[in-house]
LOLUM-149509 format. One record per residue (C-alpha): residue in three letters; residue number from 1; y, x, z; chain. Coordinates in pm, 1 decimal, decimal comma, always signed. Layout:
BEGIN
resn	resi	v	u	w	chain
ALA	NUM	Y	X	Z	A
...
//
This chain:
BEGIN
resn	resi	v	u	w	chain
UNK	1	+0,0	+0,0	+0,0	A
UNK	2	+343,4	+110,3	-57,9	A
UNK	3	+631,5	+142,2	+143,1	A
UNK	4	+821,1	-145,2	-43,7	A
UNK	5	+524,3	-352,7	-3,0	A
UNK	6	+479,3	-265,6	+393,6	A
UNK	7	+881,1	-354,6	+431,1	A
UNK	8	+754,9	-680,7	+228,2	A
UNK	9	+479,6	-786,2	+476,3	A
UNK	10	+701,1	-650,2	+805,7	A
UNK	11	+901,0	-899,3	+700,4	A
UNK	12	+685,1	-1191,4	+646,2	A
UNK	13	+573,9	-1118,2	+1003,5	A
UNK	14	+915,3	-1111,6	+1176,3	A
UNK	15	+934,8	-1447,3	+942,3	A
UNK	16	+626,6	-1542,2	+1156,9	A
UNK	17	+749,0	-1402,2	+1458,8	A
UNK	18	+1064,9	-1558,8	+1418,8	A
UNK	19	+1171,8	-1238,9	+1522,2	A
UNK	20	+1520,2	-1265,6	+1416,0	A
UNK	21	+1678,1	-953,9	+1504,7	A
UNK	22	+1371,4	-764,9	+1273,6	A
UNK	23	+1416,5	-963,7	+1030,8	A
UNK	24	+1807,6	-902,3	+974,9	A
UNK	25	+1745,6	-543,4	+953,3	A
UNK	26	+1421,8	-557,2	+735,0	A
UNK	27	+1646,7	-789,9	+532,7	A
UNK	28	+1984,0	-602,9	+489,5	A
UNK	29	+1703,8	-291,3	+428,8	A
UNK	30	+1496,3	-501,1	+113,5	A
UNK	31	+1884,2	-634,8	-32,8	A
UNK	32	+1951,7	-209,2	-52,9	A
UNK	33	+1627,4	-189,9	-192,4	A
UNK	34	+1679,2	-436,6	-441,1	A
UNK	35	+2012,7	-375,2	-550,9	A
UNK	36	+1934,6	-11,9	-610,4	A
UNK	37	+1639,8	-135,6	-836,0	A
UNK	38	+1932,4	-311,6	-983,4	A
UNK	39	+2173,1	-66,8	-1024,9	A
UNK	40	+1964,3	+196,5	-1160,0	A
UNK	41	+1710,4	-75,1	-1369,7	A
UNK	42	+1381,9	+143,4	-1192,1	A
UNK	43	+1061,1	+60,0	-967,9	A
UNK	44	+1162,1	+208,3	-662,8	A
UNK	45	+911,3	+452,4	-533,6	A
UNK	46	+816,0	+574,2	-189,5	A
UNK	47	+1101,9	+872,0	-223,0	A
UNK	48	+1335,9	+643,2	-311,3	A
UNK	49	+1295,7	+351,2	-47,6	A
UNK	50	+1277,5	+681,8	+226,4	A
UNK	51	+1590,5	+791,4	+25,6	A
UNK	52	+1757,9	+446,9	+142,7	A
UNK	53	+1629,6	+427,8	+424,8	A
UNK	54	+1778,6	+775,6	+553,6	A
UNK	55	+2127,2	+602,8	+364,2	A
UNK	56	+2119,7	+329,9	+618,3	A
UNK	57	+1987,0	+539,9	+934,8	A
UNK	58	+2312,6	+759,9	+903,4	A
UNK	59	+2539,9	+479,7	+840,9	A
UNK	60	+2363,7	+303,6	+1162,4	A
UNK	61	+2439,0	+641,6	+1361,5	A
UNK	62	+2781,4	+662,3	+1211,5	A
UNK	63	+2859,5	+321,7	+1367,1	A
UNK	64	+2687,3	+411,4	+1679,0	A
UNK	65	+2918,0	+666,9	+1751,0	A
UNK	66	+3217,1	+495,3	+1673,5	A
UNK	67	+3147,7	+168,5	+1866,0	A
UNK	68	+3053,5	+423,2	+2158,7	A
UNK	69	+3402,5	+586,2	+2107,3	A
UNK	70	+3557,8	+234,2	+2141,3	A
UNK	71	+3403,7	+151,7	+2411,2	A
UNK	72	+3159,8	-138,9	+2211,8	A
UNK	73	+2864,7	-108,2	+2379,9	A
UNK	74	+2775,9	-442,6	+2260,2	A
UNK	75	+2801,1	-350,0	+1897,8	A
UNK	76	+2633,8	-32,4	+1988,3	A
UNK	77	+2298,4	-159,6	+2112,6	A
UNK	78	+2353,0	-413,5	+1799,1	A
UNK	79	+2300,5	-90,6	+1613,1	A
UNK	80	+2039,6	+108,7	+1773,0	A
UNK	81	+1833,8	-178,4	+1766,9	A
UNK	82	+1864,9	-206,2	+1398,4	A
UNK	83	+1816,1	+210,2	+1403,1	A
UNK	84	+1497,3	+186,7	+1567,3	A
UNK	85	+1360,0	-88,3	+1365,3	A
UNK	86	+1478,8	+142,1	+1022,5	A
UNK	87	+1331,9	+460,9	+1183,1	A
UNK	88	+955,2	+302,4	+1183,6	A
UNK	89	+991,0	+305,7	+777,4	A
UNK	90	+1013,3	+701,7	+766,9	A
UNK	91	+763,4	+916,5	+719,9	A
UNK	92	+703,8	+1166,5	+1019,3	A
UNK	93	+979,0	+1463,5	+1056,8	A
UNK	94	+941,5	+1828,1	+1037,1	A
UNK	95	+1075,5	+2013,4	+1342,6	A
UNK	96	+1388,1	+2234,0	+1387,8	A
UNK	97	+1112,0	+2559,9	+1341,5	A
UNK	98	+927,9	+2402,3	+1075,9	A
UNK	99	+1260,7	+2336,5	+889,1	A
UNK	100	+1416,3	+2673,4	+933,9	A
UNK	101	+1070,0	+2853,8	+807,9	A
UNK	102	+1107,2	+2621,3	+496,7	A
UNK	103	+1448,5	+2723,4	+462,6	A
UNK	104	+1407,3	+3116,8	+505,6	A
UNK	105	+1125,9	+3061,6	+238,6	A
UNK	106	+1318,8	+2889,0	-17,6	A
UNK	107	+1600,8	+3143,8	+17,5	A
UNK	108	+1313,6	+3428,7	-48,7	A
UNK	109	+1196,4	+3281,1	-323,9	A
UNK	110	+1568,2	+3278,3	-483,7	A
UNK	111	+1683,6	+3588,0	-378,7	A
UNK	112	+1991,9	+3421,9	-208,2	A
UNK	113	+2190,0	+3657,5	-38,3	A
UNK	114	+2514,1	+3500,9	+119,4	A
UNK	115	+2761,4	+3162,7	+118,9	A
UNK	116	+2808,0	+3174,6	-202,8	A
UNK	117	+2442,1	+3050,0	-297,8	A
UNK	118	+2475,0	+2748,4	-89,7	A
UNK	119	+2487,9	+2541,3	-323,8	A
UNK	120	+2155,7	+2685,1	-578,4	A
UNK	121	+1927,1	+2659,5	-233,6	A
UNK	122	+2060,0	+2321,4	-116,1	A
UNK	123	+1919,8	+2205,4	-438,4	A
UNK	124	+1623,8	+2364,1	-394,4	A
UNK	125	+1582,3	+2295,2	-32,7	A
UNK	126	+1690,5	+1851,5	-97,0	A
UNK	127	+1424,8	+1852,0	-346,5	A
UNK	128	+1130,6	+2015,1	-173,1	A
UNK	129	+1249,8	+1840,0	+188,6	A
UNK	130	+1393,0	+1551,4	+68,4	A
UNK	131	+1233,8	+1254,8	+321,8	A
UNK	132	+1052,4	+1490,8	+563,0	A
UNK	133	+1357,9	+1623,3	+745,3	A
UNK	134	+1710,3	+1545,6	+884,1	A
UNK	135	+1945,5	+1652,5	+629,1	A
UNK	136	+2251,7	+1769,2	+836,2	A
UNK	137	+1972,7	+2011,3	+1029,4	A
UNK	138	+1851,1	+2128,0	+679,1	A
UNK	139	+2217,9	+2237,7	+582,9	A
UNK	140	+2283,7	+2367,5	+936,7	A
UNK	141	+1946,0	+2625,2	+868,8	A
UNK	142	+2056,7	+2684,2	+504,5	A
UNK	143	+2395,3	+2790,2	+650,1	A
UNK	144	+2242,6	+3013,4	+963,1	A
UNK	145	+2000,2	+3158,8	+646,5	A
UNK	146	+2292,5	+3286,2	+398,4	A
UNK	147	+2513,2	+3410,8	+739,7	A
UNK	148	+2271,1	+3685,9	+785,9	A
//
């Protein structure tokens, strides 16, 4: 079964469940879905619905930390709610080690030597990691990699 499918049945059971909270999120989650199948005229595939998924996690954080700023603890919990729900639809994560290993390796492999290849090895490093790791901690190793 694919991951759009799985979203599909998760719903159908918070439909069941009359889960209501669930079934917002898996809802606002399958209208991304679909509109990028849309937008683009493709099938998503598993990389892709990860790919939005990830889109909507950071947005979710994003909104944490600015309802925590104004003191909206309400809205907050509104959206770590919806963050954990989203987080269930990702694959599992590759560490902080396992991350920078990938990195150092991928900068081997190009002969990268300083800042000025950040760009050539965060195109290498978003294509091989893309879905398996937390993007802002990939570019934080890539940086700490060309520094040296």
């Amino acid at each position: 079964m694919s991951l759009k499918e799985l979203i599909i049945e998760d719903m159908k059971a918070a439909m069941r469940a009359k889960d209501s909270e669930r079934l917002g999120t898996i809802r606002l989650l399958t209208a991304a879905m679909k509109q990028k199948e849309v937008d683009d005229r493709v099938e998503l595939d598993d990389a892709m619905v990860v790919a939005i998924v990830d889109k909507l996690i950071k947005q979710r954080k994003d909104s944490i930390e600015a309802f925590t700023k104004a003191d909206r603890m309400d809205l907050a919990d509104k959206e770590s709610a919806e963050l954990k729900v989203l987080q269930a639809y990702l694959p599992a994560r590759l560490s902080a080690e396992e991350v920078t290993a990938e990195v150092k390796a991928i900068v081997t492999e190009l002969g990268a030597t300083g800042p000025g290849d950040m760009g050539k090895v965060m195109g290498a490093v978003k294509t091989r990691l893309a879905g398996k790791a937390d993007m802002g901690m990939v570019s934080a190793a890539v940086k700490a990699a060309l520094a040296h």
